[in-house]
C-alpha positions, 0 to 999 in steps of 0.5 A: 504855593505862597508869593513871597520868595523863599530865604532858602536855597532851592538845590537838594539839602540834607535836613537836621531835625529828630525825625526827618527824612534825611533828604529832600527827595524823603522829605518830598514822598513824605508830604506828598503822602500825608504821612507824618505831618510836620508840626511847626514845633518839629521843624526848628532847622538852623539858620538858612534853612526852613523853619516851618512846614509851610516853608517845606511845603513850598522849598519842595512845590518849587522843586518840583515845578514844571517849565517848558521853554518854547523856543528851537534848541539854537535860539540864543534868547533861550540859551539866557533862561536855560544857563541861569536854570543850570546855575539855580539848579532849575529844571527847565525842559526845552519843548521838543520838534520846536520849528520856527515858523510853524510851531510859533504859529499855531492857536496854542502858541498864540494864546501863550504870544499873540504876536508869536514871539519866541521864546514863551516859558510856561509856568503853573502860573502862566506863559512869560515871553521875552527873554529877559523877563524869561530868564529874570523869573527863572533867575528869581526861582532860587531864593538865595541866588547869587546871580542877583548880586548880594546887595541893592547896589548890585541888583541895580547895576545887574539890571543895569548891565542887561539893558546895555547888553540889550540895547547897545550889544544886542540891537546893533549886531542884529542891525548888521547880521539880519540885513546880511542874511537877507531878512532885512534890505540891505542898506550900506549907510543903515549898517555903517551907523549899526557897526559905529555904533557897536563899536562904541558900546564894545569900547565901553564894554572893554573899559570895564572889563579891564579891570573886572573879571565879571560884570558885576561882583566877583562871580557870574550873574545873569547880567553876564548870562544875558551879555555872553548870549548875545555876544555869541550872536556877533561873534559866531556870525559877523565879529570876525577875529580882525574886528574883536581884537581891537577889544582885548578884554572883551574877548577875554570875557567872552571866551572866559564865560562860554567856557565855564561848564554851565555855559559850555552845556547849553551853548556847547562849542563856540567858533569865532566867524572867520569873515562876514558873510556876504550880503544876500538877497532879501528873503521873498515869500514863497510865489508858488502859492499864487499860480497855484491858485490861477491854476486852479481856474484854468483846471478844466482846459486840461485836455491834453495831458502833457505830463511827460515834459515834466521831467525839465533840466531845470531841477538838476540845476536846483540841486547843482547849486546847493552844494556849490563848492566855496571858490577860493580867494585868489589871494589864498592862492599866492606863496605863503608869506613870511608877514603875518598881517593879524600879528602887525594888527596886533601890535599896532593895536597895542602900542601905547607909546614909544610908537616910531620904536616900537610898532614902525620898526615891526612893520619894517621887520615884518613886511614881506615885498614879495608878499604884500605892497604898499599904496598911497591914495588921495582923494580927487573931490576934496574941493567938495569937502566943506562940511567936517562931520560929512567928510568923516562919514565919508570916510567911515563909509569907505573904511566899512565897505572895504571889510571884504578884504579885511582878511588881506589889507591894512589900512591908513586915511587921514583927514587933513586940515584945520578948516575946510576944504579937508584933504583925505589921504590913505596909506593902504598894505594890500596882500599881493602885488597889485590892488586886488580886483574884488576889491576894485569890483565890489567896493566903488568908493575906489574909483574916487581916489587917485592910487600910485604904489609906495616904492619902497626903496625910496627914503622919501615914500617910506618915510611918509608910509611911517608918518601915516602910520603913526598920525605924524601931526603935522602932516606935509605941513597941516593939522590933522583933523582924524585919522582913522584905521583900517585893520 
C-alpha cells in the first residue's frame, strides 16, 4: 500500500469498465486470487474513480484494513475514532473485556503506550495513541472525506476548533468532575477558575453557534465529532440543565449532533445530569496489601487458630451501605408550587430589553409566597473590601459554592461602589420559607453576611427586590461596580 491518499471514496462502488467484476467485494476475490489481472489500459473509470489497478489494488487494501481500538466500550476519547469510522465507512473493532487498569497495564499494551494512555489504535503500520491524532487518522482513512472540510481554509478552522474543544471544553470540565469523583483533591478555589473559565469558553462557543448550525461549513466534521464527545462528559456528569441554559445554542448543538444517527450508534442514549455529584473523598490505594505482607512475617506465631471469629458484624455493614437508598432533599418534600423556578430562569435569561416590562413583571406573576421567599443579605466586612479584582473572586467563590442548592434558589449580588471600599449586597429566592438548612451547613460564605427576609407587602422592600433584579445603576445612590447572578 502507497503513502499517498486516494482521490476516491473508500465506501463499496459499483465499477463501469468492460469486463469488471460489478462490485467492490468482485473486484476484491478477483485480486486476491490473481485471476484476471487488470491492465492500466483496462481500467479507464470515469472521473472520481480508479484509474489505474494500482489504484484498485490500494481502494481494495484500505477496505480491507484491520483496526482495533484499545479502549473500555464507555470511554468518551474513543467514542471520537469510532463516530468518525461510521461516517467514513471504516471498520473499526473495539477490543473486547477492555478493563482500565489492568488490560492498560500489561507489557503488550506498553509497548503500543509506554505511559499506558488509553485509547491506543492499532493499525498494519502501528499503535497511534491520543485520541485526536486517533480520530484524525481515522478521519484521513477516506480519501474524499467530508469531514476535513473542502478547502484550505476549512481544514485550518477544523483543527482549529479541535484545539478549543481540547484546551478550552475538555480540560476545564475534567478540572471540575475529576476532583468531584475523588480522583483528584478536592480544591474550592482550583474549581471556581475551572467553572469561570469553561463559562468563558461555552460563552464563545454560543456566539458561533448562533449563527451556525455546525462548527465548520454546512455538515458534520471531525471538529463537531471531537466537540460533542467531550461535551458529553460535562453534561452527562456536572453541567446540569440550570448551568447550560445560559448557553441556548450550544445545547441546541449539543442534542442536535448526538442525535444524528452516527452519533446515536456509538454514544447511544445521552441524559443531562440532573445536579452536580457531591464532592467525594479522594481515592486512596488499596492498604490491604501492606498488612498482608507484615502478616506474612508474623505467620509462624500462628498456633492458635482463632478463625471462628471470623465471621464479624463488620461485613454486613459493607453490604449495607452499598445500596444505601438516596435521602430526599427536604425540600422535595414541601407542597408543590405553582412557581416553576427553571421557567423564571429562563426568561430572566432571555430578556434582552424592555427588562422592568418584561421579565419583573413575570417574577411577580410567577412567584408563589407560600412556595418560596425572598431574602436580602449585606455583607458584614466590606471595610476589608479595598482591592476590586479580590471583592469580585469573592464573590464568585460564594455564588460557586451555593451550587448545591442550585435546583431550589436564585440568586442577586451586587458589588457597590465606584472606589473602595466596595459594598456587596445580595437578593436572594429560596425554596421554602426559611433559608434551607443544608444550605447554612455546607456553604460557610453564609455566616459573613447579615440575612432579613423580604416582606412582600412592603412597596418600599419589593421595589428594591425589582431594583436588584434588574442591576438598577444607580443603586441606593452608587454605581455599580458588577452584578452577578446566581441561577
Amino acid at each position: 500500500m502507497t503513502g499517498r491518499q486516494p482521490s476516491f471514496p473508500l465506501l463499496k462502488q459499483t465499477l463501469i469498465f468492460p469486463g469488471a467484476p460489478e462490485t467492490l467485494e468482485g473486484l476484491t476475490l478477483q485480486l486476491l486470487s490473481n485471476k484476471k489481472p487488470l491492465s492500466h489500459q483496462s481500467a479507464n473509470l470515469g472521473p472520481g474513480l480508479p484509474q489505474c489497478s494500482a489504484d484498485i489494488e490500494e481502494i481494495v487494501l484500505l477496505q480491507a484494513m484491520t483496526l482495533v481500538l484499545h479502549a473500555g466500550n464507555t470511554n468518551k476519547n474513543a467514542f471520537k475514532a469510532l463516530i468518525a469510522a461510521e461516517y467514513n465507512g471504516v471498520t473499526v473493532k473495539l477490543v473486547p473485556n477492555f478493563e482500565m487498569g489492568v488490560s492498560n497495564k500489561t507489557p503488550q499494551f506498553l509497548k503500543m503506550n509506554p505511559i499506558g494512555k488509553v485509547p491506543v489504535l492499532e493499525t498494519p503500520d502501528g499503535p497511534i495513541f491520543e485520541s485526536n491524532a486517533i480520530a484524525r487518522y481515522v478521519a484521513r482513512l477516506k480519501g474524499d472525506t467530508p469531514l476535513y472540510g473542502s478547502s484550505l481554509i476549512e481544514f485550518a478552522r477544523i483543527e482549529q476548533w479541535i484545539d478549543f474543544a481540547s484546551l478550552e471544553i475538555d480540560a476545564n470540565i475534567l478540572k471540575w468532575f475529576i476532583p468531584r469523583a475523588g480522583f483528584a483533591v478536592y480544591l474550592p478555589p482550583a474549581e471556581e477558575a475551572a467553572i469561570s473559565a469553561l463559562k468563558r469558553a461555552l460563552d464563545a462557543l454560543n456566539k458561533h453557534l448562533a449563527s451556525n448550525t455546525f462548527l465548520v461549513g454546512h455538515s458534520v466534521t471531525l471538529a463537531d465529532i471531537v466537540m460533542t464527545c467531550n461535551l458529553s462528559l460535562g453534561f452527562s456528569r456536572v453541567m446540569t440543565k440550570s448551568f447550560t441554559s445560559e448557553f441556548p445554542h450550544v445545547e441546541r448543538y449539543f442534542w442536535t449532533m448526538v442525535n444524528q444517527p452516527n452519533f446515536k450508534k456509538i454514544l447511544g442514549e445521552v441524559k443531562q445530569v440532573e445536579s452536580v455529584p457531591p464532592v467525594q473523598s479522594a481515592k486512596k490505594p488499596s492498604q490491604s496489601k501492606e498488612p498482608a505482607k507484615h502478616k506474612a512475617k508474623d505467620e509462624p506465631k500462628k498456633e492458635t487458630k482463632k478463625e471462628p471469629a471470623k465471621p464479624k458484624v463488620e461485613e454486613p455493614a459493607e453490604e449495607e451501605e452499598a445500596p444505601k437508598p438516596k435521602l430526599k432533599n427536604p425540600l422535595d418534600l414541601l407542597p408543590p408550587s405553582k412557581m416553576i423556578l427553571d421557567e423564571w430562569k429562563r426568561l430572566y435569561s432571555n430578556t434582552k430589553s424592555n427588562f422592568r416590562e418584561v421579565a419583573i413583571k413575570g417574577f411577580w406573576d410567577m412567584f408563589d409566597p407560600d412556595g418560596y421567599s425572598l431574602w436580602f443579605c449585606d455583607y458584614k466586612y466590606n471595610d476589608e473590601n479595598t482591592v476590586s479584582f479580590v471583592t469580585l473572586n469573592k464573590v464568585s467563590g460564594f455564588l460557586q459554592r451555593m451550587d448545591l442548592a442550585r435546583k431550589y434558589a436564585f440568586g442577586k449580588i451586587l458589588v457597590i461602589g465606584s472606589e473602595p471600599p466596595y459594598k456587596v449586597k445580595g437578593l436572594w429566592l429560596f425554596r421554602g420559607q426559611e433559608i434551607p438548612q443544608f444550605v447554612l451547613d455546607e456553604c460557610y460564605d453564609m455566616e459573613l453576611y447579615d440575612w432579613r427576609k423580604v416582606d412582600i407587602n412592603d412597596e418600599a422592600q419589593k421595589e428594591r427586590v425589582n431594583q436588584m433584579i434588574e442591576d438598577a445603576e444607580p443603586f441606593e445612590g452608587e454605581a455599580l461596580l458588577d452584578a452577578k447572578c446566581f441561577k
